[in-house]
C-alpha positions as CSV (number, residue, x, y, z in Angstrom):
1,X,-12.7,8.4,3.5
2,X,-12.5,4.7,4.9
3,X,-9.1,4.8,2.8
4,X,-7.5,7.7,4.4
5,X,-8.4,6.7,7.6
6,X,-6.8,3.4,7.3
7,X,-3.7,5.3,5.8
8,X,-3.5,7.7,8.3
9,X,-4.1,5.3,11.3
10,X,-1.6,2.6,10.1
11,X,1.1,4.8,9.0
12,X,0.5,8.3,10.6
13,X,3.5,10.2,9.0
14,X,3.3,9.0,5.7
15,X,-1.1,8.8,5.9
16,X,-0.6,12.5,6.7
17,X,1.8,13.6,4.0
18,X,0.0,11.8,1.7
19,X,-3.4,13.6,2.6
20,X,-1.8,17.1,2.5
21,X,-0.8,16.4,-1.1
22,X,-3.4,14.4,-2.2
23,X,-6.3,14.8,0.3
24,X,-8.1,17.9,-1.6
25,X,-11.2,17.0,-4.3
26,X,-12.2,20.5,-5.4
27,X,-10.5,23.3,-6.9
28,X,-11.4,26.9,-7.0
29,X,-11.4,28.6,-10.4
30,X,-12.5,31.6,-8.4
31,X,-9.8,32.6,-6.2
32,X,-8.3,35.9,-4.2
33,X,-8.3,39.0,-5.8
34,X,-8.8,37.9,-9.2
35,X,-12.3,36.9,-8.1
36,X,-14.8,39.1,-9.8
37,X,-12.6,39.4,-12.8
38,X,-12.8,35.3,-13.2
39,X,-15.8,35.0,-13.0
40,X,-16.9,38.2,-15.7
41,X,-14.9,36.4,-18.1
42,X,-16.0,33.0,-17.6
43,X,-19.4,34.5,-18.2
44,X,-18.3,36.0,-21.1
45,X,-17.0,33.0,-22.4
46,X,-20.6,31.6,-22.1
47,X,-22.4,34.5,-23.4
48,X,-20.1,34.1,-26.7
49,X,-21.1,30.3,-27.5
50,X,-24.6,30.9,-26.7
51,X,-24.8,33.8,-28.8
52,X,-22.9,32.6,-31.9
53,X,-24.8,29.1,-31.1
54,X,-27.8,30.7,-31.1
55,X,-29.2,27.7,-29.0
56,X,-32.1,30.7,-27.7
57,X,-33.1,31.4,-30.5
58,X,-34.4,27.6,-31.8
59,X,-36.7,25.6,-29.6
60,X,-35.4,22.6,-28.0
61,X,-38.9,20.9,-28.0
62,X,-38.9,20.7,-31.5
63,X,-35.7,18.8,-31.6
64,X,-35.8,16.2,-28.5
65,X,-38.6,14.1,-27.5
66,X,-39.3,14.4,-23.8
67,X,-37.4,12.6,-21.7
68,X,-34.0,13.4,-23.6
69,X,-35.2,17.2,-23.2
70,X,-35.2,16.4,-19.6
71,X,-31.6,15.2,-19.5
72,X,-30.7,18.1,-21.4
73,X,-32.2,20.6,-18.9
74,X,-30.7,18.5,-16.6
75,X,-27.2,18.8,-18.1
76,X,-27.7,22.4,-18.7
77,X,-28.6,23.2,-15.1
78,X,-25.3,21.5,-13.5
79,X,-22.8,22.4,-15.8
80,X,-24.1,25.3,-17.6
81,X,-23.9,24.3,-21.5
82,X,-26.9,24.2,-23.2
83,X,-27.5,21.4,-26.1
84,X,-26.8,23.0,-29.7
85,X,-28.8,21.8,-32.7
86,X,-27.0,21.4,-36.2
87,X,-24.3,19.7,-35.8
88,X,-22.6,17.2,-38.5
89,X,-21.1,14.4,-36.1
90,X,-18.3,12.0,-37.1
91,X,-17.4,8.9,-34.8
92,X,-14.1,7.8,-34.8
93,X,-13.0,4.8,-33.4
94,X,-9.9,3.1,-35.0
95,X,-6.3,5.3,-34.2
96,X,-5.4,6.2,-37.5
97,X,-8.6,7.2,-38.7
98,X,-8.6,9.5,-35.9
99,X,-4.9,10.9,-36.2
100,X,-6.0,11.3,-39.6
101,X,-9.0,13.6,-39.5
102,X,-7.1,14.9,-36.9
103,X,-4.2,15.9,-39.2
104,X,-6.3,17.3,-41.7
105,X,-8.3,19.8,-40.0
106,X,-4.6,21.0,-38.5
107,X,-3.4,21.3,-42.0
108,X,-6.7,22.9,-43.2
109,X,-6.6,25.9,-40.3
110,X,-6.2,29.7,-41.3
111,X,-6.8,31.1,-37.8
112,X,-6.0,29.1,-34.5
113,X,-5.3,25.7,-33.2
114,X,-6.2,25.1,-29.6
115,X,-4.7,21.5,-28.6
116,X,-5.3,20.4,-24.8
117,X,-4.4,16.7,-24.1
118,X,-3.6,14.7,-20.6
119,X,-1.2,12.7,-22.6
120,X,1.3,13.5,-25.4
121,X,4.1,11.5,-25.9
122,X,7.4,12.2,-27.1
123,X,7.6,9.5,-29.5
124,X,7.6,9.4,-32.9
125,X,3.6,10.1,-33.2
126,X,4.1,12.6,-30.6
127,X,6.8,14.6,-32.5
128,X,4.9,14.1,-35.8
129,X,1.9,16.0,-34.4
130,X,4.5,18.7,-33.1
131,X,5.7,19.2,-36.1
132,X,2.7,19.7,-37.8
133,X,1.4,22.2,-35.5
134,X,5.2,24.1,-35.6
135,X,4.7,23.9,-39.5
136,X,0.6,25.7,-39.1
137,X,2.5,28.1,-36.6
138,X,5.0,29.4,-39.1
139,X,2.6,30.0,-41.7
140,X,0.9,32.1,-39.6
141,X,-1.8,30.1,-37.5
142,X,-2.0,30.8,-34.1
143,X,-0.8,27.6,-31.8
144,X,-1.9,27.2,-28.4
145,X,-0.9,23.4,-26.5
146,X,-2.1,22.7,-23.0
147,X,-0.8,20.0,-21.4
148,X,-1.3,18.0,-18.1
149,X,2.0,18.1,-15.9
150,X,1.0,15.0,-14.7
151,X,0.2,12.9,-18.0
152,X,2.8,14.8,-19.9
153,X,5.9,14.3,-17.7
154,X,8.0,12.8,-20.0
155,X,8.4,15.5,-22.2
156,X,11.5,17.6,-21.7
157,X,12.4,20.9,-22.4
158,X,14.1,19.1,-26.2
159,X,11.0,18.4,-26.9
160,X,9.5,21.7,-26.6
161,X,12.1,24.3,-27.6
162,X,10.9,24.2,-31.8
163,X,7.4,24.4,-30.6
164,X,8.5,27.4,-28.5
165,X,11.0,29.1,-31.3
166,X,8.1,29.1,-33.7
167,X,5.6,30.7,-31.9
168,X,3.8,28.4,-30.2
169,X,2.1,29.1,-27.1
170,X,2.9,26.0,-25.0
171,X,1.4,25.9,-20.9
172,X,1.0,23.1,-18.1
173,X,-2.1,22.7,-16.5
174,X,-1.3,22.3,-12.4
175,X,2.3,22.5,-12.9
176,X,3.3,20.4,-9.9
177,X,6.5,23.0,-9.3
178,X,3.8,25.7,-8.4
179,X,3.4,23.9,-4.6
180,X,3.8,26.2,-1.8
181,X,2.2,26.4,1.9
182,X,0.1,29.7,0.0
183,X,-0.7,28.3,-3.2
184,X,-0.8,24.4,-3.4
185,X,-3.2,22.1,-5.8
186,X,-3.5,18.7,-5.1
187,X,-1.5,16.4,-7.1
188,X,-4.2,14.3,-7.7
189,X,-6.3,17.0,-9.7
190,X,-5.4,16.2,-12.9
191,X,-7.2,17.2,-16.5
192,X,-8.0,14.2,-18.3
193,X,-9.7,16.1,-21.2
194,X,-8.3,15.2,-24.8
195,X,-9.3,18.3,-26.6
196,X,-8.9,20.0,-30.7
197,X,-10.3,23.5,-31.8
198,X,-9.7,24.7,-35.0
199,X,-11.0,28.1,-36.2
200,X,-13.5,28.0,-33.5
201,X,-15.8,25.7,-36.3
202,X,-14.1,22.0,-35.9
203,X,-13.6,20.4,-32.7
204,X,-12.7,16.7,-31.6
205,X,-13.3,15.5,-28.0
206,X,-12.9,11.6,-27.0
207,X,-11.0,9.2,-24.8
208,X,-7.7,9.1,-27.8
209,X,-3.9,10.9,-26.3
210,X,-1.3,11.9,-28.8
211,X,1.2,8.7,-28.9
212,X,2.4,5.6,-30.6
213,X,1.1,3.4,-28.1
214,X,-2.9,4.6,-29.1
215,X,-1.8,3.0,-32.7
216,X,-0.9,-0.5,-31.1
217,X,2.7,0.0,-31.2
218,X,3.6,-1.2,-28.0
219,X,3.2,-5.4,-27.9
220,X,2.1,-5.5,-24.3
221,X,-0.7,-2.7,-24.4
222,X,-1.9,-3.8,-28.6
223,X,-4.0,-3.2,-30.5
224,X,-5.4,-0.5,-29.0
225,X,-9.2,1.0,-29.3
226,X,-10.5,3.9,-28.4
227,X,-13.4,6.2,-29.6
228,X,-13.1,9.7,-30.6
229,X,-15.4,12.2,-31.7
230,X,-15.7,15.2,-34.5
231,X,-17.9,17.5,-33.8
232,X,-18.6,20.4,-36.8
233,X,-21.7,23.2,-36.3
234,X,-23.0,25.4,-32.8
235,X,-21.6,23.1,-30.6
236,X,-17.9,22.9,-31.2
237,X,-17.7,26.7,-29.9
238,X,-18.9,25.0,-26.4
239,X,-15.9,22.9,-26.7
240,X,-14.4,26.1,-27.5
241,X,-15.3,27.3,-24.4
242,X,-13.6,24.8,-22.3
243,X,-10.6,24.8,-23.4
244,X,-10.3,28.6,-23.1
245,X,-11.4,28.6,-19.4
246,X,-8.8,25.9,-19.1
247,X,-6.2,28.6,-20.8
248,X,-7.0,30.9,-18.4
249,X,-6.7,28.4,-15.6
250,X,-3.1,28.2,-16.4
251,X,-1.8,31.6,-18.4
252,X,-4.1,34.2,-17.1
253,X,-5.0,34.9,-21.0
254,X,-8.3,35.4,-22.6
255,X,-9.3,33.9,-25.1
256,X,-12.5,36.0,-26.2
257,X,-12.6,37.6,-29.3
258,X,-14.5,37.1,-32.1
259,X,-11.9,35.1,-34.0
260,X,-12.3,32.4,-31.4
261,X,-16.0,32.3,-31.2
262,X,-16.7,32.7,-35.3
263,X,-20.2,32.4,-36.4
264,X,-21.0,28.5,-37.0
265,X,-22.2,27.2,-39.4
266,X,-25.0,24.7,-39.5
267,X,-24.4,21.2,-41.1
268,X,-26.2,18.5,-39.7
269,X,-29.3,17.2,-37.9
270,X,-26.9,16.1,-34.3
271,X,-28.3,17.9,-31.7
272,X,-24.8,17.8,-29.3
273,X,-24.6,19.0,-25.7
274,X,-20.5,19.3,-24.6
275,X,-20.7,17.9,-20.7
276,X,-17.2,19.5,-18.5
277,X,-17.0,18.3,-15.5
278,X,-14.3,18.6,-12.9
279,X,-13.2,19.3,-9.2
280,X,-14.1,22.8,-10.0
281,X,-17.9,22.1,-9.6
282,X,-19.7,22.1,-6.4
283,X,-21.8,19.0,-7.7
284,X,-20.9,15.5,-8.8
285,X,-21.7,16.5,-12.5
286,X,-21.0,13.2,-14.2
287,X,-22.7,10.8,-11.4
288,X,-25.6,12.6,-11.6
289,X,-25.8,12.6,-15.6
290,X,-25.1,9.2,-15.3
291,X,-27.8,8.0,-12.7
292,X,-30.3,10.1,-15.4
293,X,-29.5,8.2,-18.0
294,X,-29.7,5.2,-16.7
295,X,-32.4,5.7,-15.0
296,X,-34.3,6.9,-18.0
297,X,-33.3,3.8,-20.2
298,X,-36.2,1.7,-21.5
299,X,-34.8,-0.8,-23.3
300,X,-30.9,-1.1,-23.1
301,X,-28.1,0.5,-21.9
302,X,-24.9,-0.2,-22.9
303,X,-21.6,1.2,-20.9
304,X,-17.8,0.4,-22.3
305,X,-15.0,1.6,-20.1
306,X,-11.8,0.4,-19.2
307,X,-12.0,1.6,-15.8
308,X,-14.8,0.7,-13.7
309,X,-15.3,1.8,-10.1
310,X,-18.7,3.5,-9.7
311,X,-19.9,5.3,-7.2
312,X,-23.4,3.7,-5.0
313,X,-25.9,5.7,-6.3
314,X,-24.3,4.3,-10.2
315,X,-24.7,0.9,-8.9
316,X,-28.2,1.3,-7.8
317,X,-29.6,2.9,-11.0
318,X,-27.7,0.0,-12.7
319,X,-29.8,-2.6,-10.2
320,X,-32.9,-1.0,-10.7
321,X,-32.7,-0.8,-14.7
322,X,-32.3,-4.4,-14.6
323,X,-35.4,-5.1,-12.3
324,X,-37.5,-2.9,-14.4
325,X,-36.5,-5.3,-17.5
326,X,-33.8,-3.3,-19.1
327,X,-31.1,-4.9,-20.7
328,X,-27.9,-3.6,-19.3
329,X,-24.8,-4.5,-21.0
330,X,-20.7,-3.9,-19.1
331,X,-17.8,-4.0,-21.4
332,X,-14.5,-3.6,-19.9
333,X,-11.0,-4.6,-21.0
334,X,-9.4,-8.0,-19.5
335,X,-5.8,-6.1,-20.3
336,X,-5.7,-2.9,-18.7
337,X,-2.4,-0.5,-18.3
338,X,-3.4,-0.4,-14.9
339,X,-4.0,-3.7,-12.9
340,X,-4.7,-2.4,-9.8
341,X,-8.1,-0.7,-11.9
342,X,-9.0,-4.0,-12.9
343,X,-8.9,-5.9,-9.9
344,X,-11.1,-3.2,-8.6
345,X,-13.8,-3.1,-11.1
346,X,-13.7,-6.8,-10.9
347,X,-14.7,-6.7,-7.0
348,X,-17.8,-5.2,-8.3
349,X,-19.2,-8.3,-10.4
350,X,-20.7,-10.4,-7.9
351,X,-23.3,-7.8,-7.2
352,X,-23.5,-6.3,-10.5
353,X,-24.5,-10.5,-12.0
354,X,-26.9,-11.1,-9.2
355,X,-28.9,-8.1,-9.9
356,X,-28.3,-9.0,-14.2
357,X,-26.1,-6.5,-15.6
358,X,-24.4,-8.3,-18.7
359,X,-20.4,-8.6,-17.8
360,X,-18.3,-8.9,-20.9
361,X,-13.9,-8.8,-20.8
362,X,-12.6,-7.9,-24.1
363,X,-9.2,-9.7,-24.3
364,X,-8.2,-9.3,-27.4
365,X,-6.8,-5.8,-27.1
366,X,-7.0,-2.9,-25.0
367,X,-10.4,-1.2,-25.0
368,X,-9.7,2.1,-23.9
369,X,-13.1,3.6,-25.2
370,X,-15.7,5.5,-22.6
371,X,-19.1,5.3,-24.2
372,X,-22.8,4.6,-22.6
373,X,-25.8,4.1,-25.1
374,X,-28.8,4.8,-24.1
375,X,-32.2,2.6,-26.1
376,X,-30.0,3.1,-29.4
377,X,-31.1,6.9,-29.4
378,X,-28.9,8.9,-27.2
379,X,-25.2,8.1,-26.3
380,X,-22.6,9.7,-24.3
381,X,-18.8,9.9,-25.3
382,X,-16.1,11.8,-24.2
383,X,-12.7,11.6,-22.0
384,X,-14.2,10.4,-18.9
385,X,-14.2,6.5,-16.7
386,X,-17.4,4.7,-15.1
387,X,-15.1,5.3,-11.6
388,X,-15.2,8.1,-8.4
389,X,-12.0,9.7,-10.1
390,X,-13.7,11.0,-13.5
391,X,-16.3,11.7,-11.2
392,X,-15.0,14.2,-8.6
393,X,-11.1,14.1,-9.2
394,X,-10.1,15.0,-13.2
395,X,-11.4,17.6,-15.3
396,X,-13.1,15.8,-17.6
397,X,-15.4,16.6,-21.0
398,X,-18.0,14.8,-23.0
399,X,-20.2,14.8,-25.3
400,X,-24.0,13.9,-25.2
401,X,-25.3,13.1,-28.8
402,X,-29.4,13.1,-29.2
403,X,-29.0,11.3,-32.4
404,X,-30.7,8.0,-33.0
405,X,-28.2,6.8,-35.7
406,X,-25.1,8.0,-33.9
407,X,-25.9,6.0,-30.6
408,X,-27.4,2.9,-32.7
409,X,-23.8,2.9,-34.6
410,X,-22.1,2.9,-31.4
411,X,-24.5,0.3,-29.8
412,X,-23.6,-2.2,-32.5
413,X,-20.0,-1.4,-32.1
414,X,-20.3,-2.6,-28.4
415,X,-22.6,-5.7,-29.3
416,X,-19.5,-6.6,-31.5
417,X,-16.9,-6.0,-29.3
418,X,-19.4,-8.2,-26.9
419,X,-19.4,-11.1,-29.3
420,X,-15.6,-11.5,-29.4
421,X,-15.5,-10.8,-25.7
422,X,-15.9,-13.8,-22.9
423,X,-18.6,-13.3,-20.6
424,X,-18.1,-13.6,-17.0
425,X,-20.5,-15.8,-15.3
426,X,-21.3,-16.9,-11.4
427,X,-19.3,-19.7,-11.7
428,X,-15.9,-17.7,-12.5
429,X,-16.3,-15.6,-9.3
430,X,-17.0,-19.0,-7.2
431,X,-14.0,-20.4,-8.8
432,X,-11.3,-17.3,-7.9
433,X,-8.5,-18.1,-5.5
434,X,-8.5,-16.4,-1.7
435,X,-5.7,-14.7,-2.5
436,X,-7.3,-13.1,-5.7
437,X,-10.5,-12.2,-3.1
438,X,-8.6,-10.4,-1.3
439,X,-6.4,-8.1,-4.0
440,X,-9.3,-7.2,-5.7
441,X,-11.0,-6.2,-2.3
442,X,-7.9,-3.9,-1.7
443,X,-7.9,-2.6,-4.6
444,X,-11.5,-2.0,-4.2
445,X,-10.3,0.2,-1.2
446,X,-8.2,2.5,-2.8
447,X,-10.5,2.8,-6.3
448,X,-11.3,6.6,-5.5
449,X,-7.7,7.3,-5.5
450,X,-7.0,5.1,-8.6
């Protein structure tokens, strides 16, 4: 708000302009005459993965202990996915290991491939994944790639034409060309979700886009780390379910047949809950899942992101964990593809070391991973940054994982990342420039918008 106002006061034409395209944060799936019929479908799309999931039909109790049944509820209650028992989880987190499983599950599919990414690049990786999917098409697959217009406006209509002459359904999600006085979206209202269904039974979900920069292939922005997810059993027809209401957001299609919601099969002990969150939501989904758990942290809780701009409530749960003698651990990246990001998580540090959060920079790479850990028994993972824009402004999806061992893994990944990082202590602030105050105090201005 205090942004736009200055905007607005300083340069009243352009402040103006700029709010009319930018100024909105929610989005109404619901709209006009196609009111009733969204929302029957939407419905339908839930009754589907609950009923294939059969998450009613197995008592929660007897797979969480208390207070993770209460996040759970929680979860449920805001975004309306319930946590699925008996799922086999596999944590990626190196680029090539995750185009890899990614690659085979493509070439293993018989029925559909649902792709939905906020960035895919036309670069070799890029058009090796196109391929791939053009090959599955012509042997008879069903294809279906969602893309952001935003994140994917380098691709060109080059790039596209074999996907299209081979049958594969290809749509932009907010296509900035739809933009009339009737029917505009704000540019800003982007879908940040990195998203892979095949048959309805394997599904990946993380923080990992579709290009050659993600394998450290561009010196300025290498090596590269991020964490991706595989996600086999009840709840990858949840993920299911997101990207079809996404479908439908932009082609109008349904997505709702049996084929797409197949009957899953059980294969681990993972008890999985899939978190979307986005402008479409009345609530602030994500802070509030957030604040939970890190409210509800006993021992530790550990948060890597490369973006870092939380909100004040964030901040306070953060404060308060620390005076009630948790050990709460930050690790961000010190090389970032967007500066102005980092000079506004780093206005955030003085308060954050006086209360005794634990601020490591990673500088020997780009982390790019979004994970919190929660007492080394549940963990969060998914597409979406600790800042105000995962929070209200993208569409957004993770994954909340009630497995000891899964969220122990992942908090010794951070602890290593943590030993090779440097630690930012009081003195560092105390030493900064004035110049250097007051960029990262700008920036610190605009972080809702960044």
């Amino acid at each position: 708000m205090v942004a736009w106002l200055f905007a607005i006061a300083t340069l009243p034409i352009f402040g103006i302009l700029a709010y009319w395209l930018l100024g909105s944060e929610r989005l109404r799936r619901k709209v006009g005459r196609r009111r009733r019929r969204v929302a029957d479908l939407l419905a339908r799309y839930k009754h589907h993965a609950e009923q294939r999931s059969h998450t009613h039909d197995e008592r929660l109790e007897l797979h969480l202990p208390p207070d993770q049944l209460g996040i759970a509820r929680l979860a449920e209650r805001l975004a309306h996915m319930p946590a699925a028992p008996g799922n086999e989880v596999l944590i990626l987190e190196e680029a090539n290991a995750t185009y890899a499983a990614l690659e085979e599950s493509l070439r293993a599919a018989r029925q559909h491939i649902h792709l939905e990414y906020y960035i895919w690049q036309p670069d070799e990786t890029g058009r090796h994944f196109r391929d791939l999917v053009i090959e599955r098409a012509r042997a008879g697959v069903a294809c279906r790639l969602l893309l952001d217009a935003v994140g994917c406006r380098r691709i060109r209509r080059a790039f596209l034409r074999p996907l299209l002459d081979a049958g594969v359904h290809v749509a932009f999600f907010l296509p900035l060309w739809v933009f009339t006085l009737r029917k505009r979206y704000s540019l800003h209202l982007r879908n940040h979700r990195k998203i892979a269904v095949i048959d309805g039974q394997t599904a990946f979900l993380g923080s990992q886009n579709i290009g050659d920069e993600y394998r450290g292939r561009l010196r300025r922005l290498s090596p590269w780390y991020d964490t991706h997810v595989r996600v086999q059993g009840p709840a990858a027809l949840f993920i299911q379910q997101t990207f079809a209401e996404d479908w439908y957001q932009a082609t109008r299609e349904r997505l709702d047949s049996a084929a797409c919601f197949p009957e899953p099969q059980r294969l681990g002990n993972s008890v999985v809950q899939v978190l979307p969150t986005g402008p479409d939501q009345a609530e602030s989904t994500l802070a509030q899942i957030v604040f939970a758990a890190v409210s509800s942290a006993q021992t530790s809780i550990r948060i890597a992101t490369p973006y870092f701009a939380p909100d004040v409530a964030v901040r306070m749960a953060l404060a308060h964990a620390c005076y009630r003698g948790v050990r709460v651990s930050l690790l961000l990246p010190t090389r970032s593809d967007s500066r102005l990001s980092l000079w506004a998580a780093r206005s955030f540090y003085r308060e954050l070391l006086a209360v005794g959060v634990e601020v490591h920079e990673y500088d020997a790479g780009v982390l790019h991973s979004k994970i919190v850990t929660v007492d080394d028994r549940w963990c969060m993972v998914g597409s979406a940054n600790m800042d105000v824009r995962s929070f209200r402004l993208n569409f957004e999806v993770t994954a909340l994982i009630y497995d000891p061992a899964v969220a122990a893994g992942l908090g010794r990944s951070i602890d290593e990342f943590c030993r090779y990082a440097r630690r930012v202590q009081g003195r560092d602030l105390r030493q900064r420039g004035v110049l250097r105050q007051i960029g990262e105090g700008a920036a610190r201005l605009f972080a809702p918008l960044l």
